[in-house]
C-alpha positions in Angstrom: 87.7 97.8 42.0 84.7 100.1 43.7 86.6 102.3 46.0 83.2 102.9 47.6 82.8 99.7 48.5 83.9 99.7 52.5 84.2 95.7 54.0 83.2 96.0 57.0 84.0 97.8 60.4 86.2 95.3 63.2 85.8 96.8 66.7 88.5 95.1 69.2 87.2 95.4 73.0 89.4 94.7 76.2 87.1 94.9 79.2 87.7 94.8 83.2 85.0 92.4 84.7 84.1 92.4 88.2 82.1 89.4 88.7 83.9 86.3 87.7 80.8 84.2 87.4 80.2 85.7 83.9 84.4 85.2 82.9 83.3 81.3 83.5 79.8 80.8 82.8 80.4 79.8 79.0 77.1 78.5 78.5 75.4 81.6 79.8 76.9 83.5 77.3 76.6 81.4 74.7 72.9 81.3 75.0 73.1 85.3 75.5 74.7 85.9 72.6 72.9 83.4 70.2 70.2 85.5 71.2 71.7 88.9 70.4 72.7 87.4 67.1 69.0 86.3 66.2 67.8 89.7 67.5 70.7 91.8 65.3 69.2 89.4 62.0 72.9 87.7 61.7 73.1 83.8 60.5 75.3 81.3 62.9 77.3 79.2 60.5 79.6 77.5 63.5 80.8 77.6 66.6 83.7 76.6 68.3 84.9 76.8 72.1 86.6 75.4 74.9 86.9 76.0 78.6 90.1 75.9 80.7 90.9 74.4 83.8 91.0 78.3 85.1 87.4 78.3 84.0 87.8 81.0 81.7 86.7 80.2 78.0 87.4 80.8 74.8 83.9 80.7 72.4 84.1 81.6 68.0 81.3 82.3 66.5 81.7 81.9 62.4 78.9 84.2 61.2 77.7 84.2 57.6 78.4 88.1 58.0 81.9 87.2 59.7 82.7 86.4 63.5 82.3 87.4 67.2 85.2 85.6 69.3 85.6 85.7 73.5 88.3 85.0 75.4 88.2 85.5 79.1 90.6 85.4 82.0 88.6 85.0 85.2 92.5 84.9 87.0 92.8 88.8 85.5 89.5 90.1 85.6 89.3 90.7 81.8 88.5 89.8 78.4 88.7 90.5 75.4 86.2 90.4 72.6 86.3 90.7 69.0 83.6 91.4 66.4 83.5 91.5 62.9 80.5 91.8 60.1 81.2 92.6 56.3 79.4 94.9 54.3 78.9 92.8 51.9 74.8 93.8 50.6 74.2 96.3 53.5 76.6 98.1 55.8 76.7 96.2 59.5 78.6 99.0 61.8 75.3 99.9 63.3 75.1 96.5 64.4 79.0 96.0 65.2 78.4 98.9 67.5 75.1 97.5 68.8 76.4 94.7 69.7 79.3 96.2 71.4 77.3 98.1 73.8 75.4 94.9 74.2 78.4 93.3 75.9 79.6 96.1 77.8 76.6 96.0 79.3 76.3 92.0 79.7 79.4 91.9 81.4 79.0 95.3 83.4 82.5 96.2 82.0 84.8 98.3 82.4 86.2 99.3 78.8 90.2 99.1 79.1 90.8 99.2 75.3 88.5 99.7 72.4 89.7 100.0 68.5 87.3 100.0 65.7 88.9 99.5 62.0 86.9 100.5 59.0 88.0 98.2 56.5 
C-alpha cells in the first residue's frame, strides 16, 4: 500500500441562512451548482433529489470524483452540505475548498460548523 497516497479531503458544512428563498429554490441551486461543477472541471455521473412539503430539499450529486450532497431546512434557517472529491490522479482539496467558499457565499451563510477530514 502507498502510504503517500492521501484519498481525498471531505469538508462537512452546517450553515445559518437568512433568506429562505435559497433553503427552497432547488432548482436555482441546482443549475448554480452544475455550473460551479463544470467551472471546477468535475464530471456529473447522477443526480438525485427531492423536495418536501416544508420546501426544503434534499439534492446528491454522484461525481466521477465523488459527491456534493444538500439538505436544507427552510423551518430552521440552516443546512447542511457535504463535499467530497478523491485524489485519485490529482489531489482535489483546492477545489473541495473552492467550492466551499463558493457556497458560503451563494447562500450568504453563516458557518455554524465546518470539519474537513483528510482521508
Amino acid at each position: 500500500m502507498n502510504e503517500q497516497y492521501k484519498p481525498g479531503t471531505h469538508q462537512l458544512l452546517t450553515l445559518q441562512v437568512n433568506d429562505i428563498n435559497l433553503l427552497t429554490d432547488m432548482s436555482n441551486f441546482l443549475d448554480f451548482t452544475i455550473h460551479q461543477i463544470n467551472d471546477h472541471g468535475l464530471k456529473i455521473v447522477g443526480i438525485s433529489s427531492h423536495e418536501f412539503d416544508s420546501k426544503g430539499f434534499t439534492v446528491a450529486i454522484c461525481l466521477m470524483e465523488s459527491h456534493i450532497c444538500i439538505h436544507t431546512w427552510p423551518e430552521f434557517s440552516q443546512l447542511t452540505l457535504d463535499i467530497y472529491l478523491c485524489n485519485y490522479l490529482k489531489d482535489n482539496t483546492k477545489k473541495v475548498l473552492e467550492l466551499g467558499e463558493v457556497f458560503k457565499h451563494y447562500f450568504d451563510a453563516s458557518v455554524l460548523n465546518e470539519t474537513i477530514v483528510n482521508r
